[in-house]
N, C-alpha and C positions, 0 to 999 in steps of 0.2 A: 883498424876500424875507428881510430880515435883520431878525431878533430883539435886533439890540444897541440897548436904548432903557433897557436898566436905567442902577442906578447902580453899579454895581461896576466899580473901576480899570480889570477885564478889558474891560467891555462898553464904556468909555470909551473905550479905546486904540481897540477895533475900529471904533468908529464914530470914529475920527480918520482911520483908516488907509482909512476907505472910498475906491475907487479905486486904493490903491495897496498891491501886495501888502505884505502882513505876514509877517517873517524869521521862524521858530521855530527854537528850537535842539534839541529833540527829539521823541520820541512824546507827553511827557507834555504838552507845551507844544502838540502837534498836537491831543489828546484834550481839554485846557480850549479851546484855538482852536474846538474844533469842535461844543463842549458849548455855547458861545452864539452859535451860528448855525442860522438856517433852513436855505442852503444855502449851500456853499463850492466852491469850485476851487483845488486843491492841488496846487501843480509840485516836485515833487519832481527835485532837482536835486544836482548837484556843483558844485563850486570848481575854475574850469579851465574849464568847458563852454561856449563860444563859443556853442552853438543854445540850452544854457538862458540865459545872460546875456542873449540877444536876443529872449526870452521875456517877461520884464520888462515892458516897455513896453505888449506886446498883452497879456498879461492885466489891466496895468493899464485901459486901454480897455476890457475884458470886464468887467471888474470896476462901472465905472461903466456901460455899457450897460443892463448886465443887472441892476444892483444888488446882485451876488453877492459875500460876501466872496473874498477873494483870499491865499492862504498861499503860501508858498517852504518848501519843508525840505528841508534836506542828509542824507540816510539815512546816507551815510559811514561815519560813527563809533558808529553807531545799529544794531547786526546784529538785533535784535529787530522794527525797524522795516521793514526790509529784507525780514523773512521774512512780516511781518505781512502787509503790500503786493504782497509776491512783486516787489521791485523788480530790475529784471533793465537797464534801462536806462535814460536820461535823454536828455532831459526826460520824465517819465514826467507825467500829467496826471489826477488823479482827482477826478470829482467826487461830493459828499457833499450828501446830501441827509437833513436830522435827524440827524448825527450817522454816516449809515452808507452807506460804497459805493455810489455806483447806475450809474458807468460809466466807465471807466479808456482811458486813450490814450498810447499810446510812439511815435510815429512821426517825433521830430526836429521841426524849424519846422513849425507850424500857421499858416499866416494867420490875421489876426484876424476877417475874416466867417465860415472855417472852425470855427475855436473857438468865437464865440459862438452859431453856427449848433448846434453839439457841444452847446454848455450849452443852452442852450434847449430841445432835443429832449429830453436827461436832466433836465428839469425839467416835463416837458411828463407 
């Protein structure tokens, strides 16, 4: 499902990081992340958060399952991001499909048949 086959640094790294999520440090870093992908899964998170740290792992799983890119961003220090998203909790879970929303989830640990159960449907 993933468009990274160019040559550009950008499309390079994504297709390194297939499988395991990729850190961004803010919107703009979310907005090129998201410019060369078909479809992403995006956990928006904090420093501190025990259920997002343990998030990690199973998205990495979903990530390869499904073949979907895989992002981490800490909205934190980001209030523009925060409003954009409407980020109200964490782990908060959005997935993007071409660049744009198509279906968001806050509910704390997700199993991983849960989640990729989640992507699939929002891909479907």
């Amino acid at each position: 499902m993933s468009s990274n086959t160019g040559s550009t640094p950008e499309d390079q790294t994504a297709a390194v990081s297939r499988g395991r999520p990729t850190s961004l440090a803010d919107e703009s870093a979310l907005d090129d992340f998201l410019a060369g992908t078909d479809a992403a899964l995006v956990e928006f998170y904090t420093e501190g958060c025990g259920i997002c740290a343990s998030m990690e792992p199973v998205l990495g799983n979903v990530a390869r399952e499904l073949d979907v890119d895989v992002a981490l961003v800490n909205p934190r220090d980001d209030p523009p991001l925060v409003e954009r998203f409407d980020v109200r909790s964490v782990p908060l879970f959005v997935l993007f499909v071409d660049g744009e929303p198509v279906a968001r989830r806050a509910e704390g640990f997700i199993p991983g048949d849960d989640l990729t159960a989640w992507v699939r449907e929002g891909l479907a």
